[in-house]
N, C-alpha and C positions, 0 to 999 in steps of 0.2 A: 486593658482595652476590652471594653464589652462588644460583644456581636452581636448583629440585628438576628433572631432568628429569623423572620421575615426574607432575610435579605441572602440569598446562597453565595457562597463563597466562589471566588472567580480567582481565573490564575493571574499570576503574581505578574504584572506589567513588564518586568525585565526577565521575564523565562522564556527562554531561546525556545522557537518556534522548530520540531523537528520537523522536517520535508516527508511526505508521504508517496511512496510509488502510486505512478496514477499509470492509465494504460498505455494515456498519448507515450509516455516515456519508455514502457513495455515494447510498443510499437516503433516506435524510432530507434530501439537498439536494435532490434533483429530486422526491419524494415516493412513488413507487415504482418497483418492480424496472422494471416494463415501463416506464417513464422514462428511467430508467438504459438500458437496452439501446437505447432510441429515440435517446437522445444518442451511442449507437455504435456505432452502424447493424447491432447485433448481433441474436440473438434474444434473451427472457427467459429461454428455461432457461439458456442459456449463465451470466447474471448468478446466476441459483439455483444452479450448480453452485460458486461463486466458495467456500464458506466464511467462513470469518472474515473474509479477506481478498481482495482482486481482485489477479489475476496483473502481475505489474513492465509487461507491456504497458499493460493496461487503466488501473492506475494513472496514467502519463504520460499517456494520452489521457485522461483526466479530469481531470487537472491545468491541462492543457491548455485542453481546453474551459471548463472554469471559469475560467478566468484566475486560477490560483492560490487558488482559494475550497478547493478540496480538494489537500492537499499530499503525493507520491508521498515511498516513501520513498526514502534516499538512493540505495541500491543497486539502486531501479529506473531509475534514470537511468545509473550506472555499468553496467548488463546492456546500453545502448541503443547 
């Protein structure tokens, strides 16, 4: 089978889609933003400025501290 160089290579239609920690989920385990920052040892704007998503760090330390209850995504352990 030749490849288009042209054309970049896209993932495989049947590869299971892993779930990514988002904040909304951060926030609804501990109840709020200022929760969230208390469990690391940060401020709450820090947590307000996150987005959709909490940065590869903050992820692992939440994963962490939960004992696995909120799960990082892959690539934030492969940045670590």
């Amino acid at each position: 089978m030749r490849r288009n160089p042209a054309k970049p290579l896209t993932c495989h239609p049947r590869a299971p889609i892993i779930p990514t920690m988002t904040t909304d989920e951060a926030v609804a385990y501990y109840g709020t933003k200022q929760a969230v920052s208390d469990a690391l040892g940060c401020a709450r704007t820090t947590v307000a400025m996150w987005g959709q998503y909490p940065p590869h760090r903050r992820q692992r330390q939440l994963e962490r501290r939960t004992q696995g209850a909120l799960k990082a995504e892959r690539e934030a352990w492969e940045d670590y």
